[in-house]
C-alpha positions, -999 to 999 in steps of 0.1 A, spaced: 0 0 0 11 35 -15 -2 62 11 -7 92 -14 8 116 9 32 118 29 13 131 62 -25 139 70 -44 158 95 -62 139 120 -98 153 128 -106 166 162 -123 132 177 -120 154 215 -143 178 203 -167 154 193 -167 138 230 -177 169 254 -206 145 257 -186 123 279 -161 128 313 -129 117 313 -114 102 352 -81 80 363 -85 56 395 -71 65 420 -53 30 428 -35 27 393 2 30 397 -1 3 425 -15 -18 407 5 -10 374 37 -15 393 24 -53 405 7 -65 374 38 -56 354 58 -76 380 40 -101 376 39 -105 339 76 -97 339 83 -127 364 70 -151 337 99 -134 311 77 -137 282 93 -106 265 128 -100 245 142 -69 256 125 -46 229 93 -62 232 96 -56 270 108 -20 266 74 -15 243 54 -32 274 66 -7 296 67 20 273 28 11 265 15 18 299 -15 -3 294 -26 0 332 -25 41 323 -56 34 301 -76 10 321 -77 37 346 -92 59 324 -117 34 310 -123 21 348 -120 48 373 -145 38 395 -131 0 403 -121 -9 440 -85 -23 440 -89 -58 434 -110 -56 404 -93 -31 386 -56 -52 394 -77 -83 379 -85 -58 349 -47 -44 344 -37 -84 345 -63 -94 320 -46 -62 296 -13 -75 302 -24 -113 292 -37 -95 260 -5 -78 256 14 -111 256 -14 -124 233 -10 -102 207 29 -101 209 29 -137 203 -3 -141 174 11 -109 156 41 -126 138 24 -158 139 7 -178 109 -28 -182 110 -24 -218 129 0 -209 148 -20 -178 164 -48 -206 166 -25 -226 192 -14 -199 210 -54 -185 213 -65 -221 224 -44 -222 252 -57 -191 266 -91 -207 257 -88 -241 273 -74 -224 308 -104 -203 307 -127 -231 305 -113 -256 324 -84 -241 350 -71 -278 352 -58 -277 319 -21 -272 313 3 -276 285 30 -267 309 36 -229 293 40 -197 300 11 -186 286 -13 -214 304 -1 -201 337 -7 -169 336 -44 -172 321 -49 -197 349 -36 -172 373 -62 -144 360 -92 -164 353 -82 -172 393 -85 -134 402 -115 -130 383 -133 -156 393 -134 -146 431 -159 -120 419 -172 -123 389 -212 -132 385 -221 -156 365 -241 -143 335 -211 -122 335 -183 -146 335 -206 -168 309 -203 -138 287 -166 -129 289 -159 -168 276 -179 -160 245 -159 -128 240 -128 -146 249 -137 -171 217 -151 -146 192 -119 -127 200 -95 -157 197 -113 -164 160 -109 -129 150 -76 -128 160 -67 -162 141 -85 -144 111 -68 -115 112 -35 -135 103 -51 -157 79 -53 -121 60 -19 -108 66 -4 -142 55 -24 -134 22 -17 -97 22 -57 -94 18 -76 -64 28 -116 -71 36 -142 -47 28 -156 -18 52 -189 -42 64 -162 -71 72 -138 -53 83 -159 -37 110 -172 -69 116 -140 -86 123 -127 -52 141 -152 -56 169 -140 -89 179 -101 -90 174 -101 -54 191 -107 -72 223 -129 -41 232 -160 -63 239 -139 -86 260 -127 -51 276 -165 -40 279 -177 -72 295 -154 -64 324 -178 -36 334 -201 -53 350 -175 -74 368 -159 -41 382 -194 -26 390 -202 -58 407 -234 -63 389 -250 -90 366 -272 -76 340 -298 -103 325 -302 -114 289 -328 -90 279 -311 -60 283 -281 -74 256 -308 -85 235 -328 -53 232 -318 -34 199 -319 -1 213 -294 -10 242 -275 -31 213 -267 2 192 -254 23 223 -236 -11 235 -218 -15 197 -216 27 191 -191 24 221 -171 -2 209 -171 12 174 -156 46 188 -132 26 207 -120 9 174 -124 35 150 -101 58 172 -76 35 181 -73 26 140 -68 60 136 -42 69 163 -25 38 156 -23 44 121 14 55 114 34 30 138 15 -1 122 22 14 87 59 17 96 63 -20 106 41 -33 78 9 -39 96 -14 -15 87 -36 -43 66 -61 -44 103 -64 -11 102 -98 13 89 -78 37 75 -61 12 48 -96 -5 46 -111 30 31 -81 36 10 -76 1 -7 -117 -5 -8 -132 27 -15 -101 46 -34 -99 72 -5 -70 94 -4 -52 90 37 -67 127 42 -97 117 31 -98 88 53 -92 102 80 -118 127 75 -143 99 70 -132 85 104 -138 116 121 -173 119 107 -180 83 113 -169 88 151 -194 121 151 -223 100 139 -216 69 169 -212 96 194 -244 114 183 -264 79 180 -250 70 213 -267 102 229 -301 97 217 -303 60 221 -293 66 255 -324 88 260 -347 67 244 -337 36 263 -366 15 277 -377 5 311 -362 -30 324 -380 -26 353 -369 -7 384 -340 -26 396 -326 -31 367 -329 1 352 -304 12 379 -278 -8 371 -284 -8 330 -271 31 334 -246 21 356 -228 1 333 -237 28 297 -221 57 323 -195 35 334 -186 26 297 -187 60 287 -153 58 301 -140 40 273 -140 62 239 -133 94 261 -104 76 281 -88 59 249 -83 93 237 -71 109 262 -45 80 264 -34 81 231 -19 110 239 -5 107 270 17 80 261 41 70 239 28 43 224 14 61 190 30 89 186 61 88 203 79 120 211 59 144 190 24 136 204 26 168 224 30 187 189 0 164 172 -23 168 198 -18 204 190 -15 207 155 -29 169 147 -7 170 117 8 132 115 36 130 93 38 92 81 73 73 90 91 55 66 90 13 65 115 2 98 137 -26 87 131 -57 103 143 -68 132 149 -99 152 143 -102 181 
């Protein structure tokens, strides 16, 4: 892929989300400091990778997309971004069965915390689904497995298409976005934070399904966005929405980034009304259904913020894009081993 310039102006997606209120827990850095220990005890990570883990400050944005967790929920959560870190380290430079293997292990531990192939991987996911559990209801925790396979598939797929070099269309690329984003798996959490259990209904009602998938859409569309330039510049942009606009519909990378920006403007503003239009569950569970939509409000507002607070996207010039939000497009890295 031939970007046709060699830099573009992102639109201005904080503008767009006055709507929502951005918060940090207060318990993060604790937490951040012990879930990277204990990651790092397993030594999963070559030195660069390891340097990008730290560098990434995962925890940093689940306390933005959690502020309101006690303690020992939001450490579950940091641990459960960490596994996916080490997930997607490993499935990234994988072939499509490979990433298959390396997604059923996480799979099998979650089902059945007996299982072990003896690795790394096995024990750590056995060590999470430990933490969760304590907690976690179970409508909730019946949920998060589904996720946890849709995700695993999607991930799978995703390198079935880089192996190929293909490039899906904009319908099954936001289909397949969803899933391998691991946003859903990050939004099923909620509840278990909130310590609630909302019923199948609620899931089921279209109305609560369009503000449910608007926030994960904002989620996805933003982080495509932001993450843009680093996965062009390491040969990975094929997952992306940008690259999906410009290969599929002939867009220009201005022009698809102007299309994201008005696609995140018509989520936010669907989000909004839906949210006022929501039915009545009944009393009880009215109270919590808001809950969790204001609780995941968090999300798109927090992943923004985020983006620019760390390195992980822009590197030492996001300062100067989150001013300017001109991106200037790096040139291919050379490969390297690790």
């Amino acid at each position: 892929m031939s970007p046709s310039a060699n830099r573009f102006t992102l639109p201005d997606l904080m503008a767009v989300s006055t709507a929502f209120t951005d918060a940090t827990n207060p318990h993060w850095k604790r937490a951040a400091a012990e879930s990277k220990q204990w990651v790092n005890s397993y030594n999963v990570f070559s030195d660069r990778r390891r340097a990008f883990f730290y560098q990434g400050l995962s925890e940093l944005l689940v306390s933005h997309a959690y502020p309101y967790a006690e303690f020992e929920e939001f450490r579950t959560i940091c641990d459960f971004v960490n596994l996916l870190f080490v997930i997607d380290e490993i499935s990234d430079e994988q072939s499509c069965d490979d990433a298959r293997e390396t997604g059923e292990v996480y799979l099998h531990v979650m089902r059945d915390p007996e299982w072990d192939d003896g690795s790394k991987l096995a024990q750590l996911t056995r060590e999470f689904r430990a933490r969760l559990t304590r907690t976690c209801k179970p409508k909730t925790f019946r949920r998060f497995l589904q996720h946890g396979q849709d995700y695993i598939d999607c991930v799978v797929d995703e390198a079935g298409l880089r192996e190929r070099g293909e490039v899906l269309d904009l319908d099954s690329y936001l289909v397949l976005r969803r899933e391998n984003s691991a946003v859903r798996l990050c939004f099923g959490l909620i509840p278990f934070a909130l310590g609630i259990d909302l019923p199948d209904e609620v899931y089921a009602d279209p109305v609560f399904e369009r503000i449910y998938f608007a926030g994960v859409d904002m989620v996805c569309w933003a982080n495509d966005l932001y993450s843009y330039n680093m996965e062009q510049a390491k040969g990975l942009a094929g997952n992306n929405f940008l690259t999906v606009l410009m290969e599929t519909q002939n867009m220009t990378i201005q022009e698809a980034s102007d299309y994201t920006g008005r696609q995140y403007q018509k989520l936010m503003d669907g989000f909004v009304a839906d949210k006022a239009q929501l039915r009545s569950f009944g009393a009880d569970v009215d109270k919590n259904v808001m809950t969790y939509i204001e609780s995941m409000q968090h999300w798109p507002i927090g992943n923004l913020v985020w983006s620019f607070e760390t390195p992980r996207y822009f590197g030492a010039a996001r300062e100067q894009i989150l001013k300017t939000r001109v991106v200037v497009l790096k040139p291919l890295e050379e490969d390297e081993s690790d």
